[in-house]
C-alpha positions as CSV (number, residue, x, y, z in Angstrom):
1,X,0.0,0.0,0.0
2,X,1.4,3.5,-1.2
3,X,2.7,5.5,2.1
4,X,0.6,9.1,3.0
5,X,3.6,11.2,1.1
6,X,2.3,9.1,-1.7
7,X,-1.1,9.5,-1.4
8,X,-0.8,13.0,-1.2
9,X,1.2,13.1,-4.1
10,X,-1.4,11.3,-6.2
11,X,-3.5,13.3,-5.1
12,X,-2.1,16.7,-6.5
13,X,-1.4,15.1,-9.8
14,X,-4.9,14.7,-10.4
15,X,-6.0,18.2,-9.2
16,X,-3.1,19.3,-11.9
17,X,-4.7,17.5,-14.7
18,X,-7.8,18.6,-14.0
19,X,-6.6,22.3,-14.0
20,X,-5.0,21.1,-17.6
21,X,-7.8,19.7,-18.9
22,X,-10.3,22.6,-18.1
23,X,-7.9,25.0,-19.8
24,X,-6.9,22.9,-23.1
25,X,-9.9,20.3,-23.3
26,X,-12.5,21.3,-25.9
27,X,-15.0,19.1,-24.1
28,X,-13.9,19.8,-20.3
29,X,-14.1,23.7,-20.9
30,X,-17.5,23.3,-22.0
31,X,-18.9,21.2,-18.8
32,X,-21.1,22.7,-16.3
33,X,-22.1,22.0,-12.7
34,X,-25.6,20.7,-14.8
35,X,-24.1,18.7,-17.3
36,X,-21.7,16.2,-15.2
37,X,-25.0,15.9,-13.4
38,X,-25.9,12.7,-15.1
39,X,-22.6,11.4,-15.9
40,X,-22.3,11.5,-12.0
41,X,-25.1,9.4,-11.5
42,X,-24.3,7.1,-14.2
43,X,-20.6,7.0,-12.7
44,X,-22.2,5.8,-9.1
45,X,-24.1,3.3,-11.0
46,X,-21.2,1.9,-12.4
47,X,-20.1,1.6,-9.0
48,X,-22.6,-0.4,-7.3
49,X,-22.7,-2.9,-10.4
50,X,-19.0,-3.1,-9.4
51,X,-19.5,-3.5,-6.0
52,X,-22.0,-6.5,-6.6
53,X,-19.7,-8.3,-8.9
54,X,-17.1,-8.1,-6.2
55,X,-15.1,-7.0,-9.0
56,X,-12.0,-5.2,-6.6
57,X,-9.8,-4.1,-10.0
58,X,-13.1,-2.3,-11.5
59,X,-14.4,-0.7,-8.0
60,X,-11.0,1.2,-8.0
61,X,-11.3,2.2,-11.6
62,X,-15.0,3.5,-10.8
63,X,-13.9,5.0,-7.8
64,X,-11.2,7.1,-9.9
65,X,-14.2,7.7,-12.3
66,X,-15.7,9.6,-9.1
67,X,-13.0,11.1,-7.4
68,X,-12.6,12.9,-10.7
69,X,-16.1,13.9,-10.7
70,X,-15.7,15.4,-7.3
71,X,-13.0,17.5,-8.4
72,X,-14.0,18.6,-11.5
73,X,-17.0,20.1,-9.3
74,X,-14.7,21.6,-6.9
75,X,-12.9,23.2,-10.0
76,X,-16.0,24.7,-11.6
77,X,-16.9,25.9,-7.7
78,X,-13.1,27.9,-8.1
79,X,-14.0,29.2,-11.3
80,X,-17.5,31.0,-9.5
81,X,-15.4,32.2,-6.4
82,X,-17.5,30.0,-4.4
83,X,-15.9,27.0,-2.9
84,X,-12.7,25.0,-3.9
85,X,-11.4,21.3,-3.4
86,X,-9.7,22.1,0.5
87,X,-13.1,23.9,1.0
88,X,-14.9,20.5,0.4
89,X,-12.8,18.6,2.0
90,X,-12.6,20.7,5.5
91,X,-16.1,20.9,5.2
92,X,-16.5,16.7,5.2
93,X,-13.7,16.9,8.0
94,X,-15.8,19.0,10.3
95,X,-18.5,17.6,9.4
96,X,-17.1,14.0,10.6
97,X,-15.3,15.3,13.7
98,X,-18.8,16.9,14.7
99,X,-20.8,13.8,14.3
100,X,-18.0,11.4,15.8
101,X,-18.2,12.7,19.5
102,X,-17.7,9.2,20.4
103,X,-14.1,9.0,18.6
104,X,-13.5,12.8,19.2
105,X,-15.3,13.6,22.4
106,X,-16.6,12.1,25.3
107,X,-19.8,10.5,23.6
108,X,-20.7,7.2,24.4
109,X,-21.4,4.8,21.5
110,X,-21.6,0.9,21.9
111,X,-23.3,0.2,18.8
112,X,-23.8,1.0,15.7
113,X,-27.6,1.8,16.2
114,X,-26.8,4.2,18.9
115,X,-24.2,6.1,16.9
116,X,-27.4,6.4,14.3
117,X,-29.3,7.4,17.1
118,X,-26.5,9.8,18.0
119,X,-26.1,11.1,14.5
120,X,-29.8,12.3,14.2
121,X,-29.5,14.3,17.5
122,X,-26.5,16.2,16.0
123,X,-28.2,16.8,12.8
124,X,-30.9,18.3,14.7
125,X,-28.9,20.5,16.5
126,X,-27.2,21.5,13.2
127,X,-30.4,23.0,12.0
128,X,-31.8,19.5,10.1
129,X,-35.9,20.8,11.6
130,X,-36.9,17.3,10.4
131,X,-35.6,13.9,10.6
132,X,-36.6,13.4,7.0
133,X,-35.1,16.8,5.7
134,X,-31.7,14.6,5.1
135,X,-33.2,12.5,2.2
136,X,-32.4,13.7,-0.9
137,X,-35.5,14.0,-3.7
138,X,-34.6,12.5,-6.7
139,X,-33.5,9.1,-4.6
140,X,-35.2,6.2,-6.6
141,X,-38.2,5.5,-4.9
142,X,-36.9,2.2,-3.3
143,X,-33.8,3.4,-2.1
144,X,-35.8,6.5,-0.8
145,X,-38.6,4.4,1.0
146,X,-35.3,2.1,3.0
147,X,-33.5,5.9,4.0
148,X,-37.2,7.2,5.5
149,X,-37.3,4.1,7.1
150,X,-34.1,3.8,8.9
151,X,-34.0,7.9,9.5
152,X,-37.4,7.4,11.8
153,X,-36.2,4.6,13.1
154,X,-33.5,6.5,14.6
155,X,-36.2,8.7,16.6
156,X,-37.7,5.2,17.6
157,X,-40.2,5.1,15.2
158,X,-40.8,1.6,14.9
159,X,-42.3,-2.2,15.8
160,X,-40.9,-3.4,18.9
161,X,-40.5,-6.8,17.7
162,X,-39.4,-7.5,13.4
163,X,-42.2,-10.4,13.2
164,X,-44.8,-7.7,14.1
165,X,-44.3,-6.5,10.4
166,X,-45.4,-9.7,8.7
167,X,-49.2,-8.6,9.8
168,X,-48.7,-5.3,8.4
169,X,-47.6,-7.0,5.4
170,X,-50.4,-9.3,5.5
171,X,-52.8,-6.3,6.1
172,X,-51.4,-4.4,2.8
173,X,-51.9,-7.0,0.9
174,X,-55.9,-7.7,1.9
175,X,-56.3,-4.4,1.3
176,X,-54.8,-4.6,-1.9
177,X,-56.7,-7.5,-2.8
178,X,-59.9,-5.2,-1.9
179,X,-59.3,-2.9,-4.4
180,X,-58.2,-5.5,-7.4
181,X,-61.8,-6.6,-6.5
182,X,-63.3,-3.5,-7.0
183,X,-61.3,-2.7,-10.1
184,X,-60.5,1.2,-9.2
185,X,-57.0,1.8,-10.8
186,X,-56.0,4.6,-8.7
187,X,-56.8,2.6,-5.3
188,X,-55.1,-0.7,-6.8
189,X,-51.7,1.9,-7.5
190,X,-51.8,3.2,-4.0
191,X,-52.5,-0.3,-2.3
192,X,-49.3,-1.7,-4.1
193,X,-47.2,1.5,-3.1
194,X,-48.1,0.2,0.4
195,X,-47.2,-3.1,0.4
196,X,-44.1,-2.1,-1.8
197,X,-43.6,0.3,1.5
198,X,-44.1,-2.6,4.0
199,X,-42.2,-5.4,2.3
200,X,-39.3,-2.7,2.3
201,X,-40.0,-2.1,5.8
202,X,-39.7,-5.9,6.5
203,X,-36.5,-6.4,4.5
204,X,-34.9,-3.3,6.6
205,X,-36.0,-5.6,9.9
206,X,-34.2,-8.5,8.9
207,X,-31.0,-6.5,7.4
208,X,-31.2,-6.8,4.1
209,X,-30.9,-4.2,1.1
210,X,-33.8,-4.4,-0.6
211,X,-32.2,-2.5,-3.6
212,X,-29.5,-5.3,-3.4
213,X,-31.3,-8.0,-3.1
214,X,-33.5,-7.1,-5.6
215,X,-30.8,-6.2,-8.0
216,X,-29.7,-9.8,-7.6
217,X,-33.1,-11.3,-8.2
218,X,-32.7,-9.1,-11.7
219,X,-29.4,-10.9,-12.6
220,X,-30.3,-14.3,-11.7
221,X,-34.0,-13.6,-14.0
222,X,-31.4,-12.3,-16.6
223,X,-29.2,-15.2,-16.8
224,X,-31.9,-17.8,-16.7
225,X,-33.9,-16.2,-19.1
226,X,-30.8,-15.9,-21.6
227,X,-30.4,-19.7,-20.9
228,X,-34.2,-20.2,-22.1
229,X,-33.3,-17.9,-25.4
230,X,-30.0,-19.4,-26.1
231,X,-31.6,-23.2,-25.3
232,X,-34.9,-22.0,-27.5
233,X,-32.4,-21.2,-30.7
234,X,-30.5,-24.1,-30.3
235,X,-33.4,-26.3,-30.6
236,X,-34.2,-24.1,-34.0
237,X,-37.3,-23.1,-32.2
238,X,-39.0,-19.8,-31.1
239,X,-40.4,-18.8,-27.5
240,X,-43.6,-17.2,-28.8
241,X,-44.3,-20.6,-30.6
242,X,-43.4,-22.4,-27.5
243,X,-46.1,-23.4,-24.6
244,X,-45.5,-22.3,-21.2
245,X,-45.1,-25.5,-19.9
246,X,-42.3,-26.1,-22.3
247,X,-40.5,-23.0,-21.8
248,X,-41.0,-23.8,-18.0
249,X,-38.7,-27.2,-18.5
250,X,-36.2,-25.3,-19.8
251,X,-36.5,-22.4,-17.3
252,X,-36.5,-25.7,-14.5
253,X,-32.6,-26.5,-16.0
254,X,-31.6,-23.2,-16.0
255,X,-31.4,-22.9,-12.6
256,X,-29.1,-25.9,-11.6
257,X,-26.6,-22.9,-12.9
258,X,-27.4,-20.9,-10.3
């Protein structure tokens, strides 16, 4: 591993190139705090698809993808005289000092539920009115559903017991059924936001990422269904000539891959 001196070294280089690049780069002189928007989100994405492949080369490489981003943003702050890379970073540091009174005070934290706990009680006092008021808008709606979740449940906002959720999830989905009966399209969207809601709530219980673990579900559909396809062609056949009952054998063999 490469020594502090090192780091720091590495460091600079990059915040050199990037001073480089947005005076001699045709496309980097043209980018604004709005258009590396996107290419930051797609950059994170590229991330967590790296992070679930437990891919260690291609996490560093997306992490360099994102460090980049960071200081390209801290360069375009320089350029508006309003913030530069050493503001950012004593910002984070304060920030992390502040709400580690436990490492650099006399706070007491055993767990890591009680430095959650603690965490919210320092954001309060940091002018956060809401416990909420930390989750960012444009979250994907699962994502967003898990951080309201665990950011109440850090106020104590929650079932005593984890097997107490199964009856709300049982209750969501009555009510659900209900409103399939009665065929009102509106009701039947709101019903399945609410048991979406619960079964997210449930997964949170019994510590699992319900982003993750549904992520995985997607891959392991994927590759089975690319089985069926691939097996479906082999046999010089088509799947929308094919039954369900013999795509299903196929779909049956597919999963002695998994």
């Amino acid at each position: 591993m490469n020594s502090l001196t090192e780091k720091l070294k590495a460091f600079e280089e990059l915040l050199i190139i990037m001073d480089e690049l947005r005076a001699k780069c045709p496309w980097d002189k043209e980018q604004t705090l709005e258009s590396l928007r996107s290419l930051t989100i797609e950059e994170t994405y590229e991330l967590a698809d790296a992070i679930l492949d437990e891919d260690l080369g291609e996490i560093k490489k997306e992490l360099g993808d994102l460090l980049l981003h960071i200081v390209f943003y801290a360069k375009i702050g320089t350029e508006k005289n309003s913030f530069d890379i050493a503001d950012v970073l004593n910002s984070v540091n304060k920030k992390l000092v502040f709400r580690h009174p436990h490492v650099f005070g006399d706070a007491k934290a055993n767990s890591a539920s009680e430095v959650i706990e603690n965490w919210e009680g320092l954001k309060r006092k940091e002018g956060h009115r809401s416990v909420l008021s930390g989750v960012p808008k444009s979250l994907p709606a699962m994502i967003k559903a898990a951080r309201i979740q665990e950011k109440v449940r850090a106020v104590g906002f929650d079932w005593d017991k984890r097997i107490q959720i199964w009856d709300k999830v049982k209750e969501e989905l009555s009510e659900l059924e209900v409103e399939i009966e009665n065929m009102e399209q509106d009701k039947i969207e709101s019903e399945f936001g609410d048991l979406l809601f619960s079964i997210i709530n449930a997964a949170r219980l019994y510590k699992v990422d319900p982003e993750t673990a549904l992520e995985k579900t997607n891959r392991k559909f994927t590759k089975r269904f690319l089985y069926l396809e691939s097996e479906t062609l082999h046999k010089g056949r088509e799947l929308k000539n094919m039954s369900l009952d013999e795509m299903n054998q196929i779909w049956e063999v597919s999963k002695q891959s998994d």
